[in-house]
VMD Tcl script that builds the backbone (N, CA, C; Angstrom):
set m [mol new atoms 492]
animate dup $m
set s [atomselect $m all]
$s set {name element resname resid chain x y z} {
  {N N UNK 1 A 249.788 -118.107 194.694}
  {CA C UNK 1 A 250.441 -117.324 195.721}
  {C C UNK 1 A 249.395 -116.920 196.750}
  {N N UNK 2 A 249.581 -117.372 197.891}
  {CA C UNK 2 A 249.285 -116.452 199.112}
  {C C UNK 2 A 249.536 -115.704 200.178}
  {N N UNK 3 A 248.513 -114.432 200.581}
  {CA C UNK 3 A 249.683 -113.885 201.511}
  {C C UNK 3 A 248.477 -113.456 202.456}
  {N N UNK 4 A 248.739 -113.368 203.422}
  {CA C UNK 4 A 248.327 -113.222 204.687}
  {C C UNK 4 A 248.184 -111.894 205.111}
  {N N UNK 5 A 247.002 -111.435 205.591}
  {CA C UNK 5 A 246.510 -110.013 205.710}
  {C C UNK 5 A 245.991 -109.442 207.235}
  {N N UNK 6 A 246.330 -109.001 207.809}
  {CA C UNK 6 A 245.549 -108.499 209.441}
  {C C UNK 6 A 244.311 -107.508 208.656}
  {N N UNK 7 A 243.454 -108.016 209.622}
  {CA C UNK 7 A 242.072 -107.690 209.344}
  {C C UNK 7 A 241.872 -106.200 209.464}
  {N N UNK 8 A 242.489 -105.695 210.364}
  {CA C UNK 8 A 242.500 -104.052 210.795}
  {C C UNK 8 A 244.015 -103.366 209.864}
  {N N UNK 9 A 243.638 -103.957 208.812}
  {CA C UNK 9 A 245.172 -103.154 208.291}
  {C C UNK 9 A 244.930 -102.077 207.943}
  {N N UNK 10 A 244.346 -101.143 207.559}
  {CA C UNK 10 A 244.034 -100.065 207.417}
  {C C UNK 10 A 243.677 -98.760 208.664}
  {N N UNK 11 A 244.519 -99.048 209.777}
  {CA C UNK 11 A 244.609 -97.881 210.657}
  {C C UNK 11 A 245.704 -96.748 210.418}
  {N N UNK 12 A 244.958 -95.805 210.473}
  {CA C UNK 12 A 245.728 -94.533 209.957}
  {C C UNK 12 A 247.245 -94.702 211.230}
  {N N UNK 13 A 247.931 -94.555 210.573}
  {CA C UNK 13 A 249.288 -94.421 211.253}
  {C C UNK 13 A 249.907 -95.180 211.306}
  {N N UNK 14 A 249.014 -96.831 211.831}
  {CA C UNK 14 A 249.830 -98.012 211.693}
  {C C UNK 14 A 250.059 -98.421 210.391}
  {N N UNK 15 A 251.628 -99.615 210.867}
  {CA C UNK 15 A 252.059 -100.386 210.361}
  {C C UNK 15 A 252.301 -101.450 210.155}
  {N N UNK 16 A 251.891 -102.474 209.059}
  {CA C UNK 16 A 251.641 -103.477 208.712}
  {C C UNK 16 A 252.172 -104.740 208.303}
  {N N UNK 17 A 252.881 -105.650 208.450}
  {CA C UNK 17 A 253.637 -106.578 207.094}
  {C C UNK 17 A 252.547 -107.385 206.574}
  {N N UNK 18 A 252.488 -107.662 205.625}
  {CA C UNK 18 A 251.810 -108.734 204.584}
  {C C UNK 18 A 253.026 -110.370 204.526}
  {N N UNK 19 A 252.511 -110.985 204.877}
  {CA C UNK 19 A 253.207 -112.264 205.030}
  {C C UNK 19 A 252.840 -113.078 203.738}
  {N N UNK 20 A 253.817 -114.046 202.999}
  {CA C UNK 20 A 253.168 -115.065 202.272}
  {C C UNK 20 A 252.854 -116.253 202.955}
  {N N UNK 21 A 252.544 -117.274 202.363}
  {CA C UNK 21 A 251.836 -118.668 202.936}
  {C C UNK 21 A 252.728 -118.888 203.766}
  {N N UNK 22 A 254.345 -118.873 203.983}
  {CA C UNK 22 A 255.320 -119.697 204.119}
  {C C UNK 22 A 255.496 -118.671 205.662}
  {N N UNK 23 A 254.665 -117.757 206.012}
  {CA C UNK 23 A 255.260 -116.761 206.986}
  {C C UNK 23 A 256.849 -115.438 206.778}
  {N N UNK 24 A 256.834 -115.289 205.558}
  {CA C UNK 24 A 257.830 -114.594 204.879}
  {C C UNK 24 A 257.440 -113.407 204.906}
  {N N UNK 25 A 258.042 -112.370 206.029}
  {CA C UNK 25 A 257.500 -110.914 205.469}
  {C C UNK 25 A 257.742 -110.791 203.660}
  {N N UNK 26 A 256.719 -109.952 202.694}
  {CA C UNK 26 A 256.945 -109.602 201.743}
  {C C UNK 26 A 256.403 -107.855 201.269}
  {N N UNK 27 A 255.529 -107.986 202.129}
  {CA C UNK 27 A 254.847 -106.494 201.469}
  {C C UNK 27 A 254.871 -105.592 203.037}
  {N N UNK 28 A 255.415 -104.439 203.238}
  {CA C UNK 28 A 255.091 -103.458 204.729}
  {C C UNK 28 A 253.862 -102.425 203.721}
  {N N UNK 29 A 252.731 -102.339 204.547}
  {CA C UNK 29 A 251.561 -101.585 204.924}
  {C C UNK 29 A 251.964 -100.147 205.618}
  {N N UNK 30 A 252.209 -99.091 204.851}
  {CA C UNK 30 A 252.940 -97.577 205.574}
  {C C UNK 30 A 251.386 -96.690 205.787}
  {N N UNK 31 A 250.380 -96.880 206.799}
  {CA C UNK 31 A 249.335 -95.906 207.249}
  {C C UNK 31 A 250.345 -94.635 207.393}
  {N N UNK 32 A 250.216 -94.013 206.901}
  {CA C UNK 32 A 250.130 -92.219 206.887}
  {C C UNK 32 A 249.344 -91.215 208.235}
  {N N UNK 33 A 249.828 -91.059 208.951}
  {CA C UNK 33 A 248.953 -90.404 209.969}
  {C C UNK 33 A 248.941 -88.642 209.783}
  {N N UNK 34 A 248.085 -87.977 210.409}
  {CA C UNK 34 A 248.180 -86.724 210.329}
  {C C UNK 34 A 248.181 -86.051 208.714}
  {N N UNK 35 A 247.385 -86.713 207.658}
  {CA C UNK 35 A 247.308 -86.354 206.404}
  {C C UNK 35 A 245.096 -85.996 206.291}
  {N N UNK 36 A 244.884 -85.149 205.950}
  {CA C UNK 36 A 243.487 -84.968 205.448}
  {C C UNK 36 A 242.735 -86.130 204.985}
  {N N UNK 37 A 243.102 -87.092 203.900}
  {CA C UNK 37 A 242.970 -88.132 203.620}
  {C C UNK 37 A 243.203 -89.607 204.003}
  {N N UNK 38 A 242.653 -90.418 203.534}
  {CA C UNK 38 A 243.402 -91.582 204.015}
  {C C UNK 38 A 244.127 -91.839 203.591}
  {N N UNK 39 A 245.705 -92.623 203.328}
  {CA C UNK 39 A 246.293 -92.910 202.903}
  {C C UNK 39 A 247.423 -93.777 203.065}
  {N N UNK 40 A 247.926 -94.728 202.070}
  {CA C UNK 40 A 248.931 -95.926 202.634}
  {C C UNK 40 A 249.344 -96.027 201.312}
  {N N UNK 41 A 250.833 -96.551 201.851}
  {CA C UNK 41 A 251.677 -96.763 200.579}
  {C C UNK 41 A 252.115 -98.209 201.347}
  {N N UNK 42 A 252.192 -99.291 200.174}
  {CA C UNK 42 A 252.454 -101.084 199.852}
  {C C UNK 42 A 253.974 -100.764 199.608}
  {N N UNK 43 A 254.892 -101.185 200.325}
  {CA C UNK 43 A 256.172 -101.296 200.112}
  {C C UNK 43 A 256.825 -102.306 200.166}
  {N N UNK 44 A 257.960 -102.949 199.472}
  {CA C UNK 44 A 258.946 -104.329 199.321}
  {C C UNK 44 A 259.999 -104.338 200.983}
  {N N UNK 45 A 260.141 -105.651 200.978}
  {CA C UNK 45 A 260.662 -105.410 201.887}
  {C C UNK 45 A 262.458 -104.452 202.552}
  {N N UNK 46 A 262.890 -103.988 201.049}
  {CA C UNK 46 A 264.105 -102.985 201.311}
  {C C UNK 46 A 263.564 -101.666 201.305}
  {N N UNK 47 A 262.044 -101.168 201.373}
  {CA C UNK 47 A 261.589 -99.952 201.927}
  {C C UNK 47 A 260.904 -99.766 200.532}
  {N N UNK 48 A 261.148 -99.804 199.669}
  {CA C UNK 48 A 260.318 -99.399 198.087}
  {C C UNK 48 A 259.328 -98.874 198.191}
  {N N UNK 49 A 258.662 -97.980 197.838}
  {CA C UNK 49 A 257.074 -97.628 197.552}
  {C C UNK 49 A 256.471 -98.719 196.586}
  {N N UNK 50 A 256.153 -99.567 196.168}
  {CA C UNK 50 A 255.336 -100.030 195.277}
  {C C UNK 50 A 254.131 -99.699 194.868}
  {N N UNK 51 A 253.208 -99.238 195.789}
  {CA C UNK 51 A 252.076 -99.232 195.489}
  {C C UNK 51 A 251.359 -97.560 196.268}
  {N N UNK 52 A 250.732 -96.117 195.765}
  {CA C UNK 52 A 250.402 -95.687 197.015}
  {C C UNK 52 A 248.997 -95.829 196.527}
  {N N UNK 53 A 248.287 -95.662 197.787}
  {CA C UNK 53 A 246.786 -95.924 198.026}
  {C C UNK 53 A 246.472 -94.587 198.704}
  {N N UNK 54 A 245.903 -94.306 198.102}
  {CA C UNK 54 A 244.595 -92.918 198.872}
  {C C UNK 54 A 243.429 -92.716 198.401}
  {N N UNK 55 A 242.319 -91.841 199.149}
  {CA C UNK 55 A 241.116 -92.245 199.080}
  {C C UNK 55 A 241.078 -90.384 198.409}
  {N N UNK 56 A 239.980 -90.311 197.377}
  {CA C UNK 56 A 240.242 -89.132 196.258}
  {C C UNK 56 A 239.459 -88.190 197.000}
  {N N UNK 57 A 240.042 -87.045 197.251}
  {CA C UNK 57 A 239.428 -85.857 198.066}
  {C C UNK 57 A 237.845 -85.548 197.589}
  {N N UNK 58 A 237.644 -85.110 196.256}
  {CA C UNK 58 A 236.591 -84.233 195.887}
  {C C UNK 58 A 235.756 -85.728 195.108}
  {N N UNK 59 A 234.969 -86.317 195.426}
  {CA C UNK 59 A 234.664 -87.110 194.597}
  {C C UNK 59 A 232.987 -87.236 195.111}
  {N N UNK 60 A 231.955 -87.256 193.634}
  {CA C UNK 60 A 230.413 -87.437 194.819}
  {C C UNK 60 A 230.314 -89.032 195.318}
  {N N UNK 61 A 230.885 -89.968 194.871}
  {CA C UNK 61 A 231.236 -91.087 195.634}
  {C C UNK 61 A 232.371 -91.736 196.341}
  {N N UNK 62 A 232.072 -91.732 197.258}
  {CA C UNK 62 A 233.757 -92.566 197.522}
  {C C UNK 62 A 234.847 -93.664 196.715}
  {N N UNK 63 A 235.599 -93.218 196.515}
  {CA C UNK 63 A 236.528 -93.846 195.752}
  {C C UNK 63 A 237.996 -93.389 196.094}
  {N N UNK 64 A 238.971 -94.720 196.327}
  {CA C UNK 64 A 240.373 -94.981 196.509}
  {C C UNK 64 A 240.615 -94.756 195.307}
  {N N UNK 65 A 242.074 -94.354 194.951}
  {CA C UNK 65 A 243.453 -94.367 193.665}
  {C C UNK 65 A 244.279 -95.143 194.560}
  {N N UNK 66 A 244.797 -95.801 193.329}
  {CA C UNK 66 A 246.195 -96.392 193.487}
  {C C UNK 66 A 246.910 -96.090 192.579}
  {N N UNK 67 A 248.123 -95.635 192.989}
  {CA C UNK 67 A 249.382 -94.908 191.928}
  {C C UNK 67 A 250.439 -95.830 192.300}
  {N N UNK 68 A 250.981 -96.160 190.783}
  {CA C UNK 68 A 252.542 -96.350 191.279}
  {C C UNK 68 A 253.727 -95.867 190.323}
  {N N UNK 69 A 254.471 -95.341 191.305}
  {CA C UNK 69 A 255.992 -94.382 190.819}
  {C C UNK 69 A 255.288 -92.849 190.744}
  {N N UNK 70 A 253.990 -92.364 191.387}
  {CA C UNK 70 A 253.591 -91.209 191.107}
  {C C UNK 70 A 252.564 -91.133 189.761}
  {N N UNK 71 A 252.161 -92.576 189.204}
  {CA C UNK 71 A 251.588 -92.189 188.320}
  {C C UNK 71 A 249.481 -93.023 188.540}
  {N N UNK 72 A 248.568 -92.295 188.190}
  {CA C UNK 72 A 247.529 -93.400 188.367}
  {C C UNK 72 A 247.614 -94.473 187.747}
  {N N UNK 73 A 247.146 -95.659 188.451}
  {CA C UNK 73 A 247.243 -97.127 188.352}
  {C C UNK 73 A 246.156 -97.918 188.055}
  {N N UNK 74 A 245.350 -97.094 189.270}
  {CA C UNK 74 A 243.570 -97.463 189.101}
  {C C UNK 74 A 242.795 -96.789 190.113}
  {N N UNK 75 A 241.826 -96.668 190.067}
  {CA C UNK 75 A 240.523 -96.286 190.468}
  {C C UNK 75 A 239.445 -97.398 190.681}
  {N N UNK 76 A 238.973 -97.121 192.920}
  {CA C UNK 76 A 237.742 -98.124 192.963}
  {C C UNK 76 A 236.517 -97.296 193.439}
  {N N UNK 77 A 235.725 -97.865 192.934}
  {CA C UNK 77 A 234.503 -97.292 193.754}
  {C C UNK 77 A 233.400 -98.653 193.449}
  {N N UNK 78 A 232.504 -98.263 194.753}
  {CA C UNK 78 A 230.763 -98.907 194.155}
  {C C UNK 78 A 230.363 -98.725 193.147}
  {N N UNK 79 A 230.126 -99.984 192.669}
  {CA C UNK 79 A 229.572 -100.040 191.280}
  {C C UNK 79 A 227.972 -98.811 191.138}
  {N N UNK 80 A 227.935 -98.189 190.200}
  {CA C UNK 80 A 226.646 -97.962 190.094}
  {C C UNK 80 A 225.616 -99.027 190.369}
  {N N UNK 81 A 224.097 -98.347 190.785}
  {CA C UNK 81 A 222.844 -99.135 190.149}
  {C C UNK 81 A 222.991 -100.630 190.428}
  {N N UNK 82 A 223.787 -101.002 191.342}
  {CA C UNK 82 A 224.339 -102.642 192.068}
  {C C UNK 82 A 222.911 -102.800 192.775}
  {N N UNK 83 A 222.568 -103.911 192.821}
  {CA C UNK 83 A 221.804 -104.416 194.013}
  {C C UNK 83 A 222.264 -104.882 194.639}
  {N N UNK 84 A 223.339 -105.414 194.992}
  {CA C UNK 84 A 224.424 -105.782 195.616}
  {C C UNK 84 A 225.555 -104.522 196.236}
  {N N UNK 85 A 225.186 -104.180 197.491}
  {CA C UNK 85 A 225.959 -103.218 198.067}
  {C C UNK 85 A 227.853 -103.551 198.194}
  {N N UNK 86 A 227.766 -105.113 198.297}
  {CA C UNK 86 A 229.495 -105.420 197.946}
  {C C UNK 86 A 229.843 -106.269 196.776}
  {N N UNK 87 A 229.401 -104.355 195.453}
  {CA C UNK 87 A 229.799 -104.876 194.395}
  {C C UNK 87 A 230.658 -103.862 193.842}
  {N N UNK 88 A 231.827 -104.096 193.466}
  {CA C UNK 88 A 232.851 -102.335 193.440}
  {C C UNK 88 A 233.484 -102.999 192.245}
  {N N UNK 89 A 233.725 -101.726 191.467}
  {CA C UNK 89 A 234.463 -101.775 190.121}
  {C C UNK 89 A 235.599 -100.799 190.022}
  {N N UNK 90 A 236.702 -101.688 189.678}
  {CA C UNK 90 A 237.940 -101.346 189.340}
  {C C UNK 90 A 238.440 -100.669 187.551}
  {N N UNK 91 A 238.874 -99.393 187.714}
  {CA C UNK 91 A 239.302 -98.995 186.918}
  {C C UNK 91 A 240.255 -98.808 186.211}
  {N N UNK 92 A 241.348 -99.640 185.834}
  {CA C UNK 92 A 242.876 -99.219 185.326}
  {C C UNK 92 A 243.365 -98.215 184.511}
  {N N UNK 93 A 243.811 -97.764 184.258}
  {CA C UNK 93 A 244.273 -95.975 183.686}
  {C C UNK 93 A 244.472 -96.797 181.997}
  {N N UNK 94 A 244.655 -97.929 181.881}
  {CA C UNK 94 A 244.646 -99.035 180.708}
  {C C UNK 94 A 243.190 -99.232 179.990}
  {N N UNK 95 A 242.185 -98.612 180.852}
  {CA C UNK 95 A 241.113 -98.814 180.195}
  {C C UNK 95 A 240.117 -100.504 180.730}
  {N N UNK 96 A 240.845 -101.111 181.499}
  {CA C UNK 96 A 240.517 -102.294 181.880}
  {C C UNK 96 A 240.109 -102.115 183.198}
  {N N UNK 97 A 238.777 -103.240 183.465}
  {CA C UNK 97 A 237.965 -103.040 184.473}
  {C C UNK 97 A 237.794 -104.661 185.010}
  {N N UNK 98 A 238.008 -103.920 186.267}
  {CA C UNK 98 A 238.197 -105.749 187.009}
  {C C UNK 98 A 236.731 -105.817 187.523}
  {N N UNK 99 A 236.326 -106.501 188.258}
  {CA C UNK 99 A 234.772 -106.850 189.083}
  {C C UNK 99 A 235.357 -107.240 190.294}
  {N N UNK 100 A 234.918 -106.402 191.894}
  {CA C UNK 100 A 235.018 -107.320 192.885}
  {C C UNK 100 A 233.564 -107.254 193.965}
  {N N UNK 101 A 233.214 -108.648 194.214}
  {CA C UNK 101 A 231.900 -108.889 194.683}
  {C C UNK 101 A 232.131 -110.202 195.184}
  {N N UNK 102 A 231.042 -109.768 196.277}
  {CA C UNK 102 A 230.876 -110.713 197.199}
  {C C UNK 102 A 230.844 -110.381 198.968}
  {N N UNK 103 A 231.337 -111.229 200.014}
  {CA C UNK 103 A 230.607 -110.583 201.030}
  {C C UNK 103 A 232.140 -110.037 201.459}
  {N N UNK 104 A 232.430 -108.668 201.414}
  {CA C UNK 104 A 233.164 -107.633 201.538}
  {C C UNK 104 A 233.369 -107.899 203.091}
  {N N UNK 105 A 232.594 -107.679 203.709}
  {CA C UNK 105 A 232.610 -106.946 205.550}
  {C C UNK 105 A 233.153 -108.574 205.734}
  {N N UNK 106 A 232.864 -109.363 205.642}
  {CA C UNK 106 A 233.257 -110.844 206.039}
  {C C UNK 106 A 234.345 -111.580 205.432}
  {N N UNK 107 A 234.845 -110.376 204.707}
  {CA C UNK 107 A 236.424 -111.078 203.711}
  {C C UNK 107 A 236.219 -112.297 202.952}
  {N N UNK 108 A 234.893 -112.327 202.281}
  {CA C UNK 108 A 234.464 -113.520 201.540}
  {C C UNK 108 A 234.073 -112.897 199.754}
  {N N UNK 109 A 235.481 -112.680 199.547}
  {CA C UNK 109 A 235.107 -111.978 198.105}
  {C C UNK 109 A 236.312 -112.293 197.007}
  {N N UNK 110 A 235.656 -111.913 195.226}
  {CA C UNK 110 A 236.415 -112.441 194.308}
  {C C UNK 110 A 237.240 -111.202 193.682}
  {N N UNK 111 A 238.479 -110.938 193.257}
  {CA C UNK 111 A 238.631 -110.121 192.010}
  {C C UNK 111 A 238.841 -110.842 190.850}
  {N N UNK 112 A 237.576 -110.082 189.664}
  {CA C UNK 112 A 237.913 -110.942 188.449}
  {C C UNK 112 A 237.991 -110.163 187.105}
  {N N UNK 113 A 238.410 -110.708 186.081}
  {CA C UNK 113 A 238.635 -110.026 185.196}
  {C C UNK 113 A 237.467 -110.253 183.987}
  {N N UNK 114 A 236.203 -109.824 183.511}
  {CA C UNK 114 A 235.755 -110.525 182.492}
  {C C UNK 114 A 235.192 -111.977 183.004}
  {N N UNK 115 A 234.538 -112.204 183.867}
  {CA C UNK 115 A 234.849 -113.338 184.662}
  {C C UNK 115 A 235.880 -114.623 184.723}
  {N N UNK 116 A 237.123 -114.231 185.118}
  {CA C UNK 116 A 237.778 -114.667 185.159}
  {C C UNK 116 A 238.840 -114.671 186.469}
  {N N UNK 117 A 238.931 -115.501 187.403}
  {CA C UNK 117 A 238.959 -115.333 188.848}
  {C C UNK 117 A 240.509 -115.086 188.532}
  {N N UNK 118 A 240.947 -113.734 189.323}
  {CA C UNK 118 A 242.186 -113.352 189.225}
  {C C UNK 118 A 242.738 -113.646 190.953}
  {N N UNK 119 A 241.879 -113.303 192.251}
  {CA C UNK 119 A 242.715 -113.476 193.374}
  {C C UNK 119 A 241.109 -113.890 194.055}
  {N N UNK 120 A 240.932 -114.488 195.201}
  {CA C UNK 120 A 239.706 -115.358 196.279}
  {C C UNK 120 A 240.402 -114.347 197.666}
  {N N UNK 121 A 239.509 -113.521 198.101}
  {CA C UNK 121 A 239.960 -112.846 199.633}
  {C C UNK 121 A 238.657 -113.852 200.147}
  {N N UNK 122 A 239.111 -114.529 201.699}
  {CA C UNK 122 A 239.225 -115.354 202.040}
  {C C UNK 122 A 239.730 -115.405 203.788}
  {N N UNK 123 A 238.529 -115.967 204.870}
  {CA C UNK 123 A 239.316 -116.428 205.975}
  {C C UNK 123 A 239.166 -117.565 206.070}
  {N N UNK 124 A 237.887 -118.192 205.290}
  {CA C UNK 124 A 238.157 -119.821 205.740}
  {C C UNK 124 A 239.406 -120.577 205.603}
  {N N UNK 125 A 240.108 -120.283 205.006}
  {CA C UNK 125 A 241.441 -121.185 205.349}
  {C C UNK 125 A 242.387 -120.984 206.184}
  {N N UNK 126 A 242.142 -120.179 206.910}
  {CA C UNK 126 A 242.890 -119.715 208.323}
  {C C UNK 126 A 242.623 -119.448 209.622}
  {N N UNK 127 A 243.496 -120.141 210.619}
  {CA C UNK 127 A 242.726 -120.475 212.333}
  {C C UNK 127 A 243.466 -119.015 212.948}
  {N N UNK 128 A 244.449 -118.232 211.943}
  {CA C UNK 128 A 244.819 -116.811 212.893}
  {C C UNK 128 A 243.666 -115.913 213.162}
  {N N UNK 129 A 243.169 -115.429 213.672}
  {CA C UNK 129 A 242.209 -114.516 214.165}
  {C C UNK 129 A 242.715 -113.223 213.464}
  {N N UNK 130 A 241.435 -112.199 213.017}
  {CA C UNK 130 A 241.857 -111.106 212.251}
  {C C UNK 130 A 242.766 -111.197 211.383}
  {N N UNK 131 A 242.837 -112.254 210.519}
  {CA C UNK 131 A 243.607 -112.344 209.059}
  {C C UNK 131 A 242.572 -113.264 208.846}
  {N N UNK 132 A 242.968 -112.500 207.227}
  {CA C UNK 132 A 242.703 -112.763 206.169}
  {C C UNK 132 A 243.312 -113.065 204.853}
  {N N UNK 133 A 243.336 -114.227 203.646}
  {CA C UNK 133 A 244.081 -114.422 203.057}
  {C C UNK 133 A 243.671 -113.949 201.472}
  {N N UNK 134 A 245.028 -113.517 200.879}
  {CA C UNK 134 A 244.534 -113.275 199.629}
  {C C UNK 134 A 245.509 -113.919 198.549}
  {N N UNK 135 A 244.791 -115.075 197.691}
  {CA C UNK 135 A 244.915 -115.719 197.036}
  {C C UNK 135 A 244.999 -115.680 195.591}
  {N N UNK 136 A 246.138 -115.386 195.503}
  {CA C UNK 136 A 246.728 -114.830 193.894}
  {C C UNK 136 A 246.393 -116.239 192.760}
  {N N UNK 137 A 245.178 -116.428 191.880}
  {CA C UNK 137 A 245.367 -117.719 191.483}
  {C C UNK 137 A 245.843 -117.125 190.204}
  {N N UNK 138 A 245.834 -116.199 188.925}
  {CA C UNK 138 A 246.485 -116.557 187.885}
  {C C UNK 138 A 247.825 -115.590 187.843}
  {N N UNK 139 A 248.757 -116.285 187.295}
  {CA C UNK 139 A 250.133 -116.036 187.708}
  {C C UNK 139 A 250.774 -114.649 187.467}
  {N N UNK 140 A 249.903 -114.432 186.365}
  {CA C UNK 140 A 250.022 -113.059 185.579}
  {C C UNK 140 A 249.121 -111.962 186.223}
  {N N UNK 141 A 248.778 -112.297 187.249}
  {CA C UNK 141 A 248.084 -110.962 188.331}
  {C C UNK 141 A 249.399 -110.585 189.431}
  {N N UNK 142 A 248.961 -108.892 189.279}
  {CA C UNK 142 A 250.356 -108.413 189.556}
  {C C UNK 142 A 249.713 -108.625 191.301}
  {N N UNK 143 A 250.720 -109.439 191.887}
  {CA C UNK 143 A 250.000 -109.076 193.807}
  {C C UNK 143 A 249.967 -108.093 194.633}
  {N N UNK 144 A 250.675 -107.313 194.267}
  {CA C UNK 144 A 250.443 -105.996 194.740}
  {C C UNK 144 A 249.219 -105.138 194.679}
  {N N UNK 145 A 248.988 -105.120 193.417}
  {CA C UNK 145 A 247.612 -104.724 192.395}
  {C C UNK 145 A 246.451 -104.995 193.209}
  {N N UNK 146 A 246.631 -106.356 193.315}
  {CA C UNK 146 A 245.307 -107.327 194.050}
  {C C UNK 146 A 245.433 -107.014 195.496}
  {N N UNK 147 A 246.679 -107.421 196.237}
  {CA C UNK 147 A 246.232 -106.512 197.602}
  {C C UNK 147 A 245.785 -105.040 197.936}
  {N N UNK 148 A 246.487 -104.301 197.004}
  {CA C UNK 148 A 246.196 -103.228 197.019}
  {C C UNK 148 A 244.321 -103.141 196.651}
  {N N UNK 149 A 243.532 -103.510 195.706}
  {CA C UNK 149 A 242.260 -103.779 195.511}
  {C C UNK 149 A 241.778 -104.496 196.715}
  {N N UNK 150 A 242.166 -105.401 197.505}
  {CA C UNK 150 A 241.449 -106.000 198.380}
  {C C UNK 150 A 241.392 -104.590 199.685}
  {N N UNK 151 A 242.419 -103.947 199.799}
  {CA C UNK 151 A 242.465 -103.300 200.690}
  {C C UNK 151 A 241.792 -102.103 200.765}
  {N N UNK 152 A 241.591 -101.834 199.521}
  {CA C UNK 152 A 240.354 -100.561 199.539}
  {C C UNK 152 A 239.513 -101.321 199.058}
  {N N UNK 153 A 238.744 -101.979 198.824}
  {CA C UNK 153 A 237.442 -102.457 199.243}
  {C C UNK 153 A 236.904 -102.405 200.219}
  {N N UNK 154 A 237.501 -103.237 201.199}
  {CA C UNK 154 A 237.371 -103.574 202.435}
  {C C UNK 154 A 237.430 -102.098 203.160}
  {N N UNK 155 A 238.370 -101.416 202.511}
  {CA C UNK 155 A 238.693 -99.591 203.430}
  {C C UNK 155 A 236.962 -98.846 203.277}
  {N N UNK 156 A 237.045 -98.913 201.818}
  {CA C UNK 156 A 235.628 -98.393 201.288}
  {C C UNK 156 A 233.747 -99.225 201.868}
  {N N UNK 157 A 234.532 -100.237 202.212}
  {CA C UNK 157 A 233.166 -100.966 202.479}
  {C C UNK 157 A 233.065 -100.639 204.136}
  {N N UNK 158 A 233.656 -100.327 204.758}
  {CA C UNK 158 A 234.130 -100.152 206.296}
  {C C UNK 158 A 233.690 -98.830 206.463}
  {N N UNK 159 A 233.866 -98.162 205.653}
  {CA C UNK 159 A 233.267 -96.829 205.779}
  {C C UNK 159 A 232.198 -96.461 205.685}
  {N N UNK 160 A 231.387 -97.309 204.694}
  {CA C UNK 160 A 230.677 -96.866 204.347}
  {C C UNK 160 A 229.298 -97.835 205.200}
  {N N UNK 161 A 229.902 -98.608 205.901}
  {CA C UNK 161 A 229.270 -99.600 206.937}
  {C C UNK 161 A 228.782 -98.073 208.162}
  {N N UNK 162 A 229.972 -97.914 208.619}
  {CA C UNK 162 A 230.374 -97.081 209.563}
  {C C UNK 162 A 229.433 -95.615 209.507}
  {N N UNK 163 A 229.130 -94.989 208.373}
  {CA C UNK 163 A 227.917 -93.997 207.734}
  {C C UNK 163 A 226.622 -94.149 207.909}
  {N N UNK 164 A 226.681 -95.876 207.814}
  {CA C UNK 164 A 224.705 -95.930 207.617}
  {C C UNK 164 A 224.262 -96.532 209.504}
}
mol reanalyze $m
mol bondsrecalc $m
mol representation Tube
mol addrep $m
């Protein structure tokens, strides 16, 4: 599965669709404006919340949650002690920890499980300008999950570009 991403999706207020390969709206991007935090909720296309995303108020590192139905889902932040500045680890409320690394700011990165390639974020395969694609390869990765992870990475790595 692939779906198609605008590079600036993460502006507070705006709104987004996530397209699959085929040009099919599937996922709307809801930026939140006028909130303390950052925040966006991944929705189906009959309005659903699926996914919300916000970045955790009190934290000594930066780190996004993702909840869904109101409940935590997962937790990202920079890996500790990385020598690799785009290397961020995913936390699931399951106890399971994904790996995503690689070149973040340039949308050239993996999420994996145990090494085990779960989705490829990705522009070389696309001539649209400011998209980016994210490439669901094993079937049993939830896509939401994975966009939602690609999107605070990229939120978290942008920021933290933007600081130094």
């Amino acid at each position: 599965m692939r779906f198609l991403v605008r590079d600036r999706l993460l502006g507070i207020g705006d709104d987004y669709w996530i397209e699959d390969q085929h040009g099919n709206k599937v996922f709307l991007v809801d930026g939140k404006a006028l909130r303390l935090r950052d925040t966006f909720e991944l929705k189906d296309t009959q309005g659903r919340v699926l996914i919300d995303i916000h970045q955790k108020m009190f934290a000594l590192r930066d780190t996004m949650v993702i909840e869904r139905e109101g409940e935590p889902l997962a937790r990202i932040r920079r890996k500790r002690l990385s020598l690799l500045r785009n290397h961020y680890r995913v936390s699931l409320v399951d106890g399971t920890e994904l790996d995503v690394s690689g070149k973040i700011l340039d949308r050239e990165f993996a999420i994996e499980y145990e090494e085990e390639l779960l989705a490829q974020i990705s522009r070389r395969w696309l001539t649209i300008r400011e998209t980016y694609g994210v490439d669901i390869v094993r079937e049993d990765a939830d896509p939401a999950l994975m966009i939602a992870v690609a999107v605070c990475v990229i939120h978290l790595a942008d920021k933290e570009r933007e600081e130094d």
